[in-house]
C-alpha positions in Angstrom: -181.5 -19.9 49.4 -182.5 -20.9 53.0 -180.8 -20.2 55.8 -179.0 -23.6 55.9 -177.3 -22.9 52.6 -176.1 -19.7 53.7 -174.1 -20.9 56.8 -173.3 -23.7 55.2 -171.8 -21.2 51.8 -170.1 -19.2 54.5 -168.6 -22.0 56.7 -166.8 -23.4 53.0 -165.6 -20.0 52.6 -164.5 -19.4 55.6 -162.5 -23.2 55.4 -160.9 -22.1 52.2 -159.8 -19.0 53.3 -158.0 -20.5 56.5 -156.8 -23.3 54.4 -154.8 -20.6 52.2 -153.5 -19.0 55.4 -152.2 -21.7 56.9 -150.3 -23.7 53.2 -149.5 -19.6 51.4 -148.8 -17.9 54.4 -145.3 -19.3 55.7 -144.4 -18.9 51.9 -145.2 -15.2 51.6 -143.8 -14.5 55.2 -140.9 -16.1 53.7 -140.6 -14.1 50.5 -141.4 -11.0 51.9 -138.5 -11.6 55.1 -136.3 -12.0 51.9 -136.7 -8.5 50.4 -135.4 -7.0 53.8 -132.4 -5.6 54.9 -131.1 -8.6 57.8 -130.9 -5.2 60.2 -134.3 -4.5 59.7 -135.2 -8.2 60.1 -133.3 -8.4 63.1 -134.9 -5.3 64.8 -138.4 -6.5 63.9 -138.6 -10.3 62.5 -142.4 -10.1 62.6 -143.2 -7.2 60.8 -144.7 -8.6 57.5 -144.8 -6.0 55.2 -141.0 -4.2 54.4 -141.5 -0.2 53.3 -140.8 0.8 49.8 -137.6 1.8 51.3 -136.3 -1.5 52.8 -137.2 -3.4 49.9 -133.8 -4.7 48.4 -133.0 -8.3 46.1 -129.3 -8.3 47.8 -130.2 -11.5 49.5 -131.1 -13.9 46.2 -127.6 -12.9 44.9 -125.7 -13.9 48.3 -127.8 -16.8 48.4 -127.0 -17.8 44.2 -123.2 -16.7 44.2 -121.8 -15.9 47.9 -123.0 -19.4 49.3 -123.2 -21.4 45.5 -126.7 -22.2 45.5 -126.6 -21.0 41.4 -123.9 -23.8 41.0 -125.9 -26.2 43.1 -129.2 -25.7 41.6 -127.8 -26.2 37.6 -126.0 -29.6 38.9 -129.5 -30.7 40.3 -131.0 -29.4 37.3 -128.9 -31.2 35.1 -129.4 -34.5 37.8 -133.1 -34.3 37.8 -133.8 -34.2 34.1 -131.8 -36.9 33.2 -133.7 -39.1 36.0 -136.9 -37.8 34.5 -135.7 -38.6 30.8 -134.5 -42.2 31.7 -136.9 -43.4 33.9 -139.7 -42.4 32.5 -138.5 -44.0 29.1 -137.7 -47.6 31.0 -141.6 -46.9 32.6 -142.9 -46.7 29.5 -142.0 -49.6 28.5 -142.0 -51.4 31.5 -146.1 -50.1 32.2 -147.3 -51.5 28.6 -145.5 -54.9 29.2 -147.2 -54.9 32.9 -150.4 -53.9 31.0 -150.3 -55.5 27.3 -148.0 -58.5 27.6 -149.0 -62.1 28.7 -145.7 -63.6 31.0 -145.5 -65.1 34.3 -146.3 -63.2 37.6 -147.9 -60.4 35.5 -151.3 -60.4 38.1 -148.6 -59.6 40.9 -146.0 -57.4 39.3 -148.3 -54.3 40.4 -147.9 -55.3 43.7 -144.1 -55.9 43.7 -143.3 -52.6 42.1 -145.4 -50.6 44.9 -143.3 -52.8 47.2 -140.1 -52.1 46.1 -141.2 -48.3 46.4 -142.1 -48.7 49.7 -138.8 -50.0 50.8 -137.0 -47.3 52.7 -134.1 -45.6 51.4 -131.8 -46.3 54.8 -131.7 -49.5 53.4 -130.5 -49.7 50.1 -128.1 -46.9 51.5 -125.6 -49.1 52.2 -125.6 -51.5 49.1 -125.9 -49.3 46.8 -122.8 -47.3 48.6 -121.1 -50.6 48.2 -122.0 -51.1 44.3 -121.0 -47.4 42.9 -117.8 -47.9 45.2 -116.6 -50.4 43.1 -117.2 -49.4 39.6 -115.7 -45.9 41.1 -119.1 -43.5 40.6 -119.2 -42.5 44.2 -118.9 -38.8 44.5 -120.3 -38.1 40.6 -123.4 -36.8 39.4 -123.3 -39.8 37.2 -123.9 -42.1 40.0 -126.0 -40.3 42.0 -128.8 -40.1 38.7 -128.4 -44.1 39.0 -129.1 -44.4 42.0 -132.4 -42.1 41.1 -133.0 -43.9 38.5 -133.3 -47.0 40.7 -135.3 -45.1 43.0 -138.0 -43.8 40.7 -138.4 -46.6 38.1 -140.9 -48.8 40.5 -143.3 -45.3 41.2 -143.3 -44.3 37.9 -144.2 -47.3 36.2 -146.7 -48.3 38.7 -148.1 -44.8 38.1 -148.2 -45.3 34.6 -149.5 -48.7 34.2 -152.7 -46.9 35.5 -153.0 -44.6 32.6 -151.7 -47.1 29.9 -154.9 -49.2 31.1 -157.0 -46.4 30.6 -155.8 -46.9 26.8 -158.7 -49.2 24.6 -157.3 -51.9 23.5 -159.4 -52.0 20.8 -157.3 -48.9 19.4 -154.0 -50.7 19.8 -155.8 -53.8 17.8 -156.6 -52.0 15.1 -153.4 -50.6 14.5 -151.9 -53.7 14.3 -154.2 -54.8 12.1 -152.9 -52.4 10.0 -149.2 -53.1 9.9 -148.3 -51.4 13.0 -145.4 -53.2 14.9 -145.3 -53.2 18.9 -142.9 -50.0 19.3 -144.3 -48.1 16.1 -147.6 -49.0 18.1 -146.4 -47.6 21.6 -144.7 -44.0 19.8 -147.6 -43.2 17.6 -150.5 -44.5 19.2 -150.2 -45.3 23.2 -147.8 -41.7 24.3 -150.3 -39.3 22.7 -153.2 -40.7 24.3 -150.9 -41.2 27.5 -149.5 -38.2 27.4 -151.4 -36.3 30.6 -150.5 -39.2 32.2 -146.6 -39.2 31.0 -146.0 -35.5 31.9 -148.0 -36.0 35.2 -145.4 -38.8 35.6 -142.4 -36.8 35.0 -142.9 -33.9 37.3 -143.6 -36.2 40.1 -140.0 -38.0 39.1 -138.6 -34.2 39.1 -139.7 -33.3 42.3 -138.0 -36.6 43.9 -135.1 -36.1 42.1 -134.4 -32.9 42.9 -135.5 -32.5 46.6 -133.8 -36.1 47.5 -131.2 -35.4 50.5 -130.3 -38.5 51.6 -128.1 -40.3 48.8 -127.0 -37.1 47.9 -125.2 -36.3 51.2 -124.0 -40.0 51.1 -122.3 -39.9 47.6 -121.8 -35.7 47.2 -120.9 -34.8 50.5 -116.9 -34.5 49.7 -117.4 -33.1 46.7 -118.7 -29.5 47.3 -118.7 -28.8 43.7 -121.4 -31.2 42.7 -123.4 -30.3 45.2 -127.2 -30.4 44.8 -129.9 -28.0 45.7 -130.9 -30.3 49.2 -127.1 -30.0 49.9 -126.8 -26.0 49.3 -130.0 -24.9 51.4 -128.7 -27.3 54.1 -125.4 -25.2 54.4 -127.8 -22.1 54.7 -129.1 -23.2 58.3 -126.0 -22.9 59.8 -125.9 -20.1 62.7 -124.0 -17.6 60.6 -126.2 -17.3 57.9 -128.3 -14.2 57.9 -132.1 -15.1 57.9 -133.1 -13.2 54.7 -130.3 -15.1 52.6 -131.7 -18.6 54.2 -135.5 -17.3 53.3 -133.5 -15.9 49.4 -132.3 -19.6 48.5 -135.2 -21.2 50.1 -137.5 -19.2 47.7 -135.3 -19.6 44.6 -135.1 -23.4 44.8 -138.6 -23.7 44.6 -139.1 -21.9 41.2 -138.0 -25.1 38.9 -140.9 -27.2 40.0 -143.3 -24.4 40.2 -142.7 -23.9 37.2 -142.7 -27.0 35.7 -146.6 -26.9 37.6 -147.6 -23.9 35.8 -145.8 -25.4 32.4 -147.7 -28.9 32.4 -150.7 -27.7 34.0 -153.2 -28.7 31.5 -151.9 -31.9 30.8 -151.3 -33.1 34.8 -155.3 -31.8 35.3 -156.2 -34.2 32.7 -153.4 -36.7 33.5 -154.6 -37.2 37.1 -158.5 -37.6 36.1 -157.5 -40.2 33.4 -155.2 -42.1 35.4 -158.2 -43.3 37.6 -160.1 -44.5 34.6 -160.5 -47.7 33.7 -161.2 -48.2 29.8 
């Protein structure tokens, strides 16, 4: 190795390094602020590493029971997995029709899906305020995982046509040959072989559903009960609340979709390598 190829090995290392500094390090300064005693924050916020004798849990259960964030995070639980289960199955079979199906305006249905994606959500605000107003779903977590549904449909099913191309055709053809009818076809043959792509899918529809503010304050924000996660941590940056509970809830709410990373992991590696193939 020359001398190039050693700067060159350091000055990578050296990028990765400050790279994990800069996207870990607010996270650990966060975690570790959590395990202290407020008074001890309070008499030295920048001090990163608490003694074995300051380090105490008593902000997670403030954060989960005190201020509701337990409550909070089961309703958006129960919210986001309902969006996931529903819009990815209308994705499904809205990405192999966009894919497999001859019909009018199928070259520029790609397009109009990213479109309607792109729209921002200020603007269907109102409308859709409007629409759950009248058939009397404002204020219910029923409404709100319509209005997710809605939101997520066009991504997903842009994001899945990719991978259902990826599919040979050949494969589906000789299926059918074989008896197979279209949705017999799609269960047993397409979702295995799309199914990095599927579960790639559905995590990304998790994390929107559960880290969505906006139509959640418009449609929840009277009904403190069915409050979601964006909802409880936004109660936590009021004035009054002690620093190591806000640091407590903001660490806790992250746990569902890091664990849904480190639960799918295989399967979104592969998923996001075959979604840019082309079969």
């Amino acid at each position: 190795m020359n001398g190039g190829d050693r700067v060159l090995g350091v000055l990578k290392w050296l990028v990765i390094t400050l790279t994990v500094i800069v996207c870990a390090g607010p996270l650990i300064y966060g975690f570790l602020l959590s395990l202290r005693p407020f008074a001890s924050v309070a008499a030295a916020p920048l001090s990163l590493i608490p003694s074995a004798e300051e380090v105490t849990l008593e902000a997670y259960p403030r954060a989960m029971g005190e201020f509701g964030l337990g409550g909070f995070m089961l309703n958006s639980l129960q919210v986001a997995l309902a969006t996931v289960v529903l819009a990815v199955l209308f994705s499904v079979l809205g990405g192999y029709a966009a894919v497999r199906l001859d019909f009018f305006g199928r070259r520029s249905v790609n397009v109009l899906f990213l479109g309607v994606y792109m729209l921002p959500g200020i603007v269907l605000a109102v409308p859709l305020f409007v629409l759950l107003s009248r058939v009397g779903l404002t204020g219910t977590l029923v409404g709100l995982v319509l209005v997710y549904i809605a939101q997520t449909v066009p991504v997903a099913l842009y994001m899945l046509r990719n991978y259902f191309i990826a599919v040979p055709a050949s494969v589906e053809e000789a299926a059918m040959i074989d008896g197979c009818g279209r949705l017999a076809l799609i269960r047993r043959v397409v979702l295995p072989m799309a199914l990095p792509g599927i579960a790639a899918t559905s995590l990304y529809v998790f994390m929107i559903a559960w880290n969505e503010y906006l139509f959640a304050l418009l449609f929840l924000v009277h009904e403190r009960p069915r409050w979601t996660v964006a909802l409880g941590i936004s109660q936590l940056t009021e004035f009054s609340v002690p620093a190591t509970v806000l640091m407590a809830g903001s660490i806790a709410v992250t746990i569902p979709v890091v664990a849904g990373f480190f639960l799918a992991q295989r399967l979104l590696i592969s998923g996001l390598t075959a979604g840019a193939e082309k079969g």
